[in-house]
FIKEFI-949581 format. One record per residue: z, x, y of N, C-alpha, C in turn. Coordinates in pm, whole numbers, plus 50000, padded with zeros to 5 digits. Each point is the difference from the previous one (the first is absolute). Example, Ala and Ser with C-alpha at 12.3 -4.5 7.8 and 13.67 -1.06 7.14 Angstrom:
// residues 2
@nZ 50780&nX 51319&nY 49431&caZ 50000&caX 49911&caY 50119&cZ 50000&cX 50090&cY 50120
@nZ 49928&nX 49965&nY 50105&caZ 50006&caX 50082&caY 50119&cZ 50073&cX 49923&cY 50109
//
This chain:
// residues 77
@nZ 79857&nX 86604&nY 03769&caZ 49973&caX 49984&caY 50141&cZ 50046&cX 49860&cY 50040
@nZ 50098&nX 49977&nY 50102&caZ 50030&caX 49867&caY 50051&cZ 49862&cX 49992&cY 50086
@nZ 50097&nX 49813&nY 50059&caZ 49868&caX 49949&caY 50032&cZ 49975&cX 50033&cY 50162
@nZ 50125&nX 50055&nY 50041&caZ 49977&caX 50069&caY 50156&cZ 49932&cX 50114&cY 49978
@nZ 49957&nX 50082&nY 49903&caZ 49929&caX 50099&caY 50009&cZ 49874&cX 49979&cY 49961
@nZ 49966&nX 49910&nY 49903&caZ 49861&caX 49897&caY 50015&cZ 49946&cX 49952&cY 50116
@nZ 50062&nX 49912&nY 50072&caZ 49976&caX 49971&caY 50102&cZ 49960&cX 50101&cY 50093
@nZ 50102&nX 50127&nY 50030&caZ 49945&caX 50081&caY 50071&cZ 49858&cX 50069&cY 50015
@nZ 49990&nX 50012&nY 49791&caZ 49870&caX 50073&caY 50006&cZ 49900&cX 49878&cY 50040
@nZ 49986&nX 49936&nY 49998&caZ 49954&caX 49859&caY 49963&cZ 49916&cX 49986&cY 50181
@nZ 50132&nX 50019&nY 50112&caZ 49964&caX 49988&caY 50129&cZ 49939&cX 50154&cY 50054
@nZ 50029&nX 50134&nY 49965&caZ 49925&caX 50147&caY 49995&cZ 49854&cX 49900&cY 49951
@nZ 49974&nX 49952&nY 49910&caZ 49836&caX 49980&caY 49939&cZ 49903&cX 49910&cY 50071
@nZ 50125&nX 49881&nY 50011&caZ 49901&caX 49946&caY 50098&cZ 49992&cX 50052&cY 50128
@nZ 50039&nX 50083&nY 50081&caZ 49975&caX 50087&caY 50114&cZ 49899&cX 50101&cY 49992
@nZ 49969&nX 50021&nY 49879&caZ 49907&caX 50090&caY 49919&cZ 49842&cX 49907&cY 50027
@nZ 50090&nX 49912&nY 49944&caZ 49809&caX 49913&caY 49985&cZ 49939&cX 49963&cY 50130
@nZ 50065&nX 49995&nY 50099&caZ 50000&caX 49937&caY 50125&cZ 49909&cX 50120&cY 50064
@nZ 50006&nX 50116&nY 49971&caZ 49943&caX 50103&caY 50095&cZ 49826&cX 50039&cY 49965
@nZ 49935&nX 50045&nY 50101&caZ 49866&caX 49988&caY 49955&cZ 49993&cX 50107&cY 49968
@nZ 49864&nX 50082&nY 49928&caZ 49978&caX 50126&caY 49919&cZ 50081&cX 50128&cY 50129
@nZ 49957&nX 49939&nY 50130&caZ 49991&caX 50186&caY 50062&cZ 50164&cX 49978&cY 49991
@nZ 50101&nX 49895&nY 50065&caZ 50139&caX 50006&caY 50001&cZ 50073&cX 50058&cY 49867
@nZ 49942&nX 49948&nY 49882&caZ 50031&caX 50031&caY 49865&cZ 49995&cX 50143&cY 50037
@nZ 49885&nX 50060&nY 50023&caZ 49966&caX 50148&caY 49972&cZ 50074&cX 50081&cY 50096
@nZ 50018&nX 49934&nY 50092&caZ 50103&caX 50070&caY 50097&cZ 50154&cX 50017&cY 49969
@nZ 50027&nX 49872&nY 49983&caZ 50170&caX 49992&caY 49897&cZ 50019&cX 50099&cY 49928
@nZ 49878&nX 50050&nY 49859&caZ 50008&caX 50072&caY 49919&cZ 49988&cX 50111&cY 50078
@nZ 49936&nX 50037&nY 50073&caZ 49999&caX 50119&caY 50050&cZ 50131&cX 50060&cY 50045
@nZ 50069&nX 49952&nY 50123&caZ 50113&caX 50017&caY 50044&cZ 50108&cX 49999&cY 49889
@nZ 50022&nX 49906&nY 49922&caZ 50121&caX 50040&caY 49873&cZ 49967&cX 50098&cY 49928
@nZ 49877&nX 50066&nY 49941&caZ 49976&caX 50116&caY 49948&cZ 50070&cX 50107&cY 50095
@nZ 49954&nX 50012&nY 50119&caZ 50041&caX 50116&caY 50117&cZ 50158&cX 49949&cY 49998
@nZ 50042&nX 49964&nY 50026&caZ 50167&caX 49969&caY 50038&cZ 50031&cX 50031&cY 49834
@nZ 49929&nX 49984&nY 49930&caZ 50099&caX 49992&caY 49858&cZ 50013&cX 50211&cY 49984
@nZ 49877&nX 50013&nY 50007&caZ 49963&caX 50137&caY 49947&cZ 50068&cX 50085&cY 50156
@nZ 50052&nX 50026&nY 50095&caZ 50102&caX 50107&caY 50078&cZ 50081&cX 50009&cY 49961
@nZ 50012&nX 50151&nY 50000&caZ 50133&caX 50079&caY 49955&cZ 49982&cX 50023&cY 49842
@nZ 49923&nX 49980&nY 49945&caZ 49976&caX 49970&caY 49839&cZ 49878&cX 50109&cY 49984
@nZ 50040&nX 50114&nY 49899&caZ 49872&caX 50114&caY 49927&cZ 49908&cX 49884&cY 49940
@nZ 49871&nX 50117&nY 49947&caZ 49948&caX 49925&caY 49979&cZ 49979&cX 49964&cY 49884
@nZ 50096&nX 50043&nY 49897&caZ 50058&caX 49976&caY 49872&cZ 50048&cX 49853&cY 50016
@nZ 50084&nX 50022&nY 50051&caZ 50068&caX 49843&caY 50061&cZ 49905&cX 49858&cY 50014
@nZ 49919&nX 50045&nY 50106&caZ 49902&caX 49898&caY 50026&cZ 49918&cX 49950&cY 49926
@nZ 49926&nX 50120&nY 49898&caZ 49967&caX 49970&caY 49883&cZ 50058&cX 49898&cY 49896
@nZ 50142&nX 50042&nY 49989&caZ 50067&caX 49923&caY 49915&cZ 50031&cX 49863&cY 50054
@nZ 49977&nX 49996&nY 50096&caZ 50087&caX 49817&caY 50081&cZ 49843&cX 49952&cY 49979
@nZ 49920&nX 50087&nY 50058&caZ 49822&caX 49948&caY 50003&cZ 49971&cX 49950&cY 49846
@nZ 49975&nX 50076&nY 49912&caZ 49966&caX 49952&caY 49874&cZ 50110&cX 49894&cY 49937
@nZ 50111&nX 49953&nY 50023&caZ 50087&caX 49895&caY 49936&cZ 49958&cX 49873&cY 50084
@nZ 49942&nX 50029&nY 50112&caZ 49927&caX 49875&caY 50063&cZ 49878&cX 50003&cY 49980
@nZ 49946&nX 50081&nY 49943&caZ 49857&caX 49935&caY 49929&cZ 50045&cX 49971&cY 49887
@nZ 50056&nX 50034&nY 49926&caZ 50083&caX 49936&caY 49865&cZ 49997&cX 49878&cY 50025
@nZ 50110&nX 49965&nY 50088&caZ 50011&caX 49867&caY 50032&cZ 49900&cX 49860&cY 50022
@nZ 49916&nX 50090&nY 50069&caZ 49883&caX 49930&caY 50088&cZ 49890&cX 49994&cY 49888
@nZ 50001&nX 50096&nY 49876&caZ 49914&caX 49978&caY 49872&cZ 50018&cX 49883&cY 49897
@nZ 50137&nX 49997&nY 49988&caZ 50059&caX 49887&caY 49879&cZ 49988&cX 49852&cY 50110
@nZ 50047&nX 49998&nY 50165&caZ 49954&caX 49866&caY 49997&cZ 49854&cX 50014&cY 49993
@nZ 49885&nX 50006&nY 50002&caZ 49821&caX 50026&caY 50043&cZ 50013&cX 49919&cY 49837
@nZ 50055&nX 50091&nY 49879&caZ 49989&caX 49975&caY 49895&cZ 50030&cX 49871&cY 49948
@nZ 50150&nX 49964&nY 50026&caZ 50053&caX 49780&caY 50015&cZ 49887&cX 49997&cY 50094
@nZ 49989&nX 49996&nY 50093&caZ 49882&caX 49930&caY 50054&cZ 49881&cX 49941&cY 49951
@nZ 49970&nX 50113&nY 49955&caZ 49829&caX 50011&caY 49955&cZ 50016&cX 49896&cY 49824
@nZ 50090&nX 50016&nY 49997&caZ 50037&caX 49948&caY 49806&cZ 50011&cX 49860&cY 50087
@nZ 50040&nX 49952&nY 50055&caZ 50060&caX 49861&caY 50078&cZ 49910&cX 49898&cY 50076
@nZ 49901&nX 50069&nY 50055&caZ 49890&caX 49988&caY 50063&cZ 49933&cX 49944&cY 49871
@nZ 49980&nX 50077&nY 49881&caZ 49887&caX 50005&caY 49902&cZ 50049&cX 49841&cY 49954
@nZ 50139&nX 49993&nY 49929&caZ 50046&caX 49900&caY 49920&cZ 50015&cX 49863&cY 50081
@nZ 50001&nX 50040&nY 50096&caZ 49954&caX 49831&caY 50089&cZ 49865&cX 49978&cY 50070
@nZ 49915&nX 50103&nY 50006&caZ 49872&caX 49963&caY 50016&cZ 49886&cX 49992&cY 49956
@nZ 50030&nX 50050&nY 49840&caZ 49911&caX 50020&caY 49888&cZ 50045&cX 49958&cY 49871
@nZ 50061&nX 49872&nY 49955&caZ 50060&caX 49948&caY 49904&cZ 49938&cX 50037&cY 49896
@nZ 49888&nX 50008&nY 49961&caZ 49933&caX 50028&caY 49870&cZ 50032&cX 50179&cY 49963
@nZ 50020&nX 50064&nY 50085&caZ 50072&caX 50169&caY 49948&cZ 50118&cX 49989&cY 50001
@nZ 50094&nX 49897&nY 50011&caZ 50103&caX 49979&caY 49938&cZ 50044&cX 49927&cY 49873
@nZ 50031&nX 50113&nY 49911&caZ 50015&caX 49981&caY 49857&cZ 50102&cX 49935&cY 49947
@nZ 50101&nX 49964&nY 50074&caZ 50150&caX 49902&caY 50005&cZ 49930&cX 49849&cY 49968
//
């Protein structure tokens, strides 16, 4: 990944953080609907579950990342 596509995701996130819970929930709402027309529901399924995929492994760095800088003593390094 270059660093213009870093950057990009980089400015998508912080636009992310900026929004309060209901805007968040609204964003998500509307890209689900625009993503899923015209698409069975085989389809939707399949685009749906690779973004909880997604949305599982970061929760997971997160939660491991969270632990190792805010609980030094359960880190065994």
């Amino acid at each position: 990944m270059n660093n213009y596509d870093k950057e990009t995701i980089r400015n998508w996130a912080n636009f992310l953080y900026k929004l309060n819970g209901n805007e968040l929930t609204l964003l998500a709402t509307a890209i689900g609907l625009i993503l899923s027309q015209d698409l069975n529901g085989a389809q939707i399924n399949v685009i749906g579950n690779f973004f909880e995929g997604v949305g599982q492994t970061m929760l997971i760095i997160g939660a491991q990342e969270q632990l190792n800088n805010s609980a030094p003593y359960y880190n065994a390094k």
